[in-house]
Residue frames relative to the residue before (quaternion, step in Angstrom):
aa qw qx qy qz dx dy dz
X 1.0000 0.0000 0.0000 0.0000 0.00 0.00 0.00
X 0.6715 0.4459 -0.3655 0.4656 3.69 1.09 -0.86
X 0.7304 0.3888 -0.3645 0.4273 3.99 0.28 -0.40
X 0.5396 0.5070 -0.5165 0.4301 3.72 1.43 -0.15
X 0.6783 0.4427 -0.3028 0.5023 3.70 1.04 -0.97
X 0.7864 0.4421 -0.3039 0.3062 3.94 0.46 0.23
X 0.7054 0.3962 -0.3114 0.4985 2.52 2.65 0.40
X 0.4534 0.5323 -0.4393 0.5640 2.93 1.78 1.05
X 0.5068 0.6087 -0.4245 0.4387 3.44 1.05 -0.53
X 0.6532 0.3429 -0.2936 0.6079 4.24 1.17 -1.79
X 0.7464 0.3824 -0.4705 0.2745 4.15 0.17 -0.09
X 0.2540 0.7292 -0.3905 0.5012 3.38 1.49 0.51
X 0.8820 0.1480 -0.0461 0.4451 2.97 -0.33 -1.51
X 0.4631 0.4882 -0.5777 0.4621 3.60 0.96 0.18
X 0.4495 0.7736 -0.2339 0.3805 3.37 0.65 -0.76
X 0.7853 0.3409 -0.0021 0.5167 3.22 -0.19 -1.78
X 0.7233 0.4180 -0.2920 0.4658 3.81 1.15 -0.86
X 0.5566 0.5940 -0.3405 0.4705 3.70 1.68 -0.39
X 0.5301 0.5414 -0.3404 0.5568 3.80 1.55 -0.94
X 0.8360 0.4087 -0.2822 0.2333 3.23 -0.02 -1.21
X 0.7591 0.4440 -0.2399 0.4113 3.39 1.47 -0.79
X 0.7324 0.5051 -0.0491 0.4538 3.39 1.74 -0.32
X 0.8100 0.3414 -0.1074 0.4646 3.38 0.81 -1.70
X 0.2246 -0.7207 0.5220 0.3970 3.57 1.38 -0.44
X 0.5124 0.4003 -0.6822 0.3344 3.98 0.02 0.98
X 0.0887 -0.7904 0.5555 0.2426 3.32 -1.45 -0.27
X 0.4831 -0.8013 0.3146 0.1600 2.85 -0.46 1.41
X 0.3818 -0.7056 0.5797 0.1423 3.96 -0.88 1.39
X 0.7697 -0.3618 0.1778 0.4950 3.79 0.45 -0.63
X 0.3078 -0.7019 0.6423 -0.0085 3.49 -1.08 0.58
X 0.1560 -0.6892 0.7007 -0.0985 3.55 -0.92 1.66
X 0.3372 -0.7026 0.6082 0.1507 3.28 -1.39 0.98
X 0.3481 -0.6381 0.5348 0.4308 4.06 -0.79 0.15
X 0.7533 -0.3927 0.2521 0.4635 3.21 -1.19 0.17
X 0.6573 0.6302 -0.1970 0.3633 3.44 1.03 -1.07
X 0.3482 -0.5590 0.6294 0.4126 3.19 0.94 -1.17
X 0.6203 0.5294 -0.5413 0.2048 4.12 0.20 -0.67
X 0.6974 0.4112 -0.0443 0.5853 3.58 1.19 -1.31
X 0.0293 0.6696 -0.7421 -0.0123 3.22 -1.99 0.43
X 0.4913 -0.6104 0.6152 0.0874 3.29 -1.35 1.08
X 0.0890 -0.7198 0.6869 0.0457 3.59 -0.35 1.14
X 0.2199 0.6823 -0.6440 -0.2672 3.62 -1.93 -0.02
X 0.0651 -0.7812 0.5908 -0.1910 3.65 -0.65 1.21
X 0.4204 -0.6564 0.6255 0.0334 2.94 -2.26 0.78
X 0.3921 -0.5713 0.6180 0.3715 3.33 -0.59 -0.02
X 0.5200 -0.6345 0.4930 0.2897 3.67 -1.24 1.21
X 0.8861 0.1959 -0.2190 0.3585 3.08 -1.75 0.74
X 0.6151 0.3960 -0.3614 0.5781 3.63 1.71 0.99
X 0.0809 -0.6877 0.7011 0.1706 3.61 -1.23 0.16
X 0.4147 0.6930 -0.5504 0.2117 3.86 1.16 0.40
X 0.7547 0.3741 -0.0294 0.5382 3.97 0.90 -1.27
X 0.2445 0.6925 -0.6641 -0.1400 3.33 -0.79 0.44
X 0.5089 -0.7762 0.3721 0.0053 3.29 -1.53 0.61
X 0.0148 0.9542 -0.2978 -0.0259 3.93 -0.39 0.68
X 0.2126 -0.8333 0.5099 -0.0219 3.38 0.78 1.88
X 0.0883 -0.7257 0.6711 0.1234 2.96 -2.12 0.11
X 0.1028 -0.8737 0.4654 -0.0976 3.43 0.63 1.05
X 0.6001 -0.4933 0.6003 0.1902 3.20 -1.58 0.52
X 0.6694 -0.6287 0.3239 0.2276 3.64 -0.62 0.83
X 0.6809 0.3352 -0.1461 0.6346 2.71 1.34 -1.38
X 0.8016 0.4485 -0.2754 0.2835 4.01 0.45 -0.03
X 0.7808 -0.4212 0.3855 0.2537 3.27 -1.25 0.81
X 0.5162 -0.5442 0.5547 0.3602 3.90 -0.93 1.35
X 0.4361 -0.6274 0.5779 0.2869 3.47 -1.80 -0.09
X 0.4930 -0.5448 0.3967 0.5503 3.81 -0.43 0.00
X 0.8617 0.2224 -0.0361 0.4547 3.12 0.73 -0.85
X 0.7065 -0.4488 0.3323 0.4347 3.81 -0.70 1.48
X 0.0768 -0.6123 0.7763 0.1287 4.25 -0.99 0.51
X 0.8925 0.0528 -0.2577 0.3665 3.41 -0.23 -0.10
X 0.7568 -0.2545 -0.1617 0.5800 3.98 0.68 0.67
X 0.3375 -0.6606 0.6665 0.0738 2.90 -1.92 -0.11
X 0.2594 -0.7713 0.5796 -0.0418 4.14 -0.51 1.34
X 0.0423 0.6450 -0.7143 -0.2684 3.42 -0.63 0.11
X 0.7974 0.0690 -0.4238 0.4240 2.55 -2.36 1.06
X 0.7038 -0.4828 0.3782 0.3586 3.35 -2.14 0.73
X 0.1029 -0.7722 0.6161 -0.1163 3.32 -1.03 1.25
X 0.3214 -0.6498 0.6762 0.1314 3.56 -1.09 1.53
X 0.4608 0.6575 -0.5672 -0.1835 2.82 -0.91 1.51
X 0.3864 -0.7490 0.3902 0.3708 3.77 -0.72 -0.52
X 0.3578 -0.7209 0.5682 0.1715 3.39 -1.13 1.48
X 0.3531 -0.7131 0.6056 0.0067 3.51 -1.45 0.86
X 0.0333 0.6290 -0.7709 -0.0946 4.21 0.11 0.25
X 0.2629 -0.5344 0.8029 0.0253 3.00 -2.44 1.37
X 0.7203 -0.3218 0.1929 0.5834 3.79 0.39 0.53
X 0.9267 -0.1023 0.0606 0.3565 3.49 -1.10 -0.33
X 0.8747 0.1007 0.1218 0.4583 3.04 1.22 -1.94
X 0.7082 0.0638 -0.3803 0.5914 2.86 0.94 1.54
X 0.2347 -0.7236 0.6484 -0.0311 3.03 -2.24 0.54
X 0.3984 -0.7420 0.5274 0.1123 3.11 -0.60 1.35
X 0.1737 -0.7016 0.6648 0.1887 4.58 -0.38 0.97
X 0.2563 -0.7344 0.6283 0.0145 3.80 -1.03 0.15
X 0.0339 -0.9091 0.3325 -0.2486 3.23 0.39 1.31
X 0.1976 -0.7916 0.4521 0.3606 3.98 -0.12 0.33
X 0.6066 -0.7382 0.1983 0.2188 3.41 -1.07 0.56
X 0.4152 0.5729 -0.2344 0.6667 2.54 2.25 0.83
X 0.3887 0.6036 -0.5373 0.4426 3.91 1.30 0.64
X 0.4634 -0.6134 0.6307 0.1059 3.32 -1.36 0.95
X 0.1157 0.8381 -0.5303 -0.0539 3.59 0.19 0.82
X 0.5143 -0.6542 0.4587 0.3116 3.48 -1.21 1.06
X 0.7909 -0.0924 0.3760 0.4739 2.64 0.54 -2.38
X 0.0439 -0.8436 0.5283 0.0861 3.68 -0.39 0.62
X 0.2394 -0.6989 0.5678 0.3631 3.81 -1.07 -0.07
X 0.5933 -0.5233 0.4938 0.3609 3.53 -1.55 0.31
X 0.7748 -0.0729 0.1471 0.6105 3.73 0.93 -1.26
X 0.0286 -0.8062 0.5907 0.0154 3.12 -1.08 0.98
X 0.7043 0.0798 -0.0538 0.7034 4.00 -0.33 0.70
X 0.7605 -0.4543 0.3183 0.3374 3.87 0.14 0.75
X 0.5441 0.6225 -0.2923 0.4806 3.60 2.00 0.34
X 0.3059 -0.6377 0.6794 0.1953 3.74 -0.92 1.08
X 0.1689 -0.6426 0.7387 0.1137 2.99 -1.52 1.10
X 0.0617 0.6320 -0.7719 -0.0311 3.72 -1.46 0.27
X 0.3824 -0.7627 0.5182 0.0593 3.09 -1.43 1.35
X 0.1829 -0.8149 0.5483 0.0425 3.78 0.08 1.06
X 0.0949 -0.7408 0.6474 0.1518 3.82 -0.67 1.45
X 0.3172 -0.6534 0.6570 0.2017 3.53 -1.67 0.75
């Protein structure tokens, strides 16, 4: 269990150092699935606090420009939840401006959860 969590812990931050030095998003936090196959990104695009974003991506793949599974205007605290494999629960205050959200993304239910 400790070298699965210290090699999601170094594909994180490889990550997060590939966003920051390249893609212009910057990444807010990043949730592994139980597996390890998937990771829940939320992020902004550098040098804005108008949009924040919420991908699910393939381990091995690259944020989207744009949020696959929602999208908040302005900077929003939130917190992703994995329910096993195929689904995840976003956490959200009840005062987030949602744009847009998806039902399923990569074979994941999303359900929005207001605080």
């Amino acid at each position: 269990m400790s070298q699965t969590v210290n090699t999601s812990f170094f594909i994180f931050i490889l990550i997060c150092a590939i966003l920051l030095s390249s893609c212009g998003f910057d990444p807010l936090t990043g949730v592994d699935s139980p597996g390890g196959e998937q990771i829940a990104f939320v992020y902004k695009k550098r040098f804005s606090s108008s949009v924040t974003y919420v991908s699910i991506i393939g381990k091995d793949d690259t944020l989207p420009r744009k949020g696959n599974v929602a999208v908040f205007r302005g900077l929003v605290s939130l917190t992703v939840e994995w329910e096993g494999e195929e689904a995840i629960k976003l956490h959200a205050p009840e005062t987030a401006n949602l744009i847009s959200i998806s039902k399923q993304v990569n074979g994941v239910g999303i359900t929005l959860m207001r605080n």
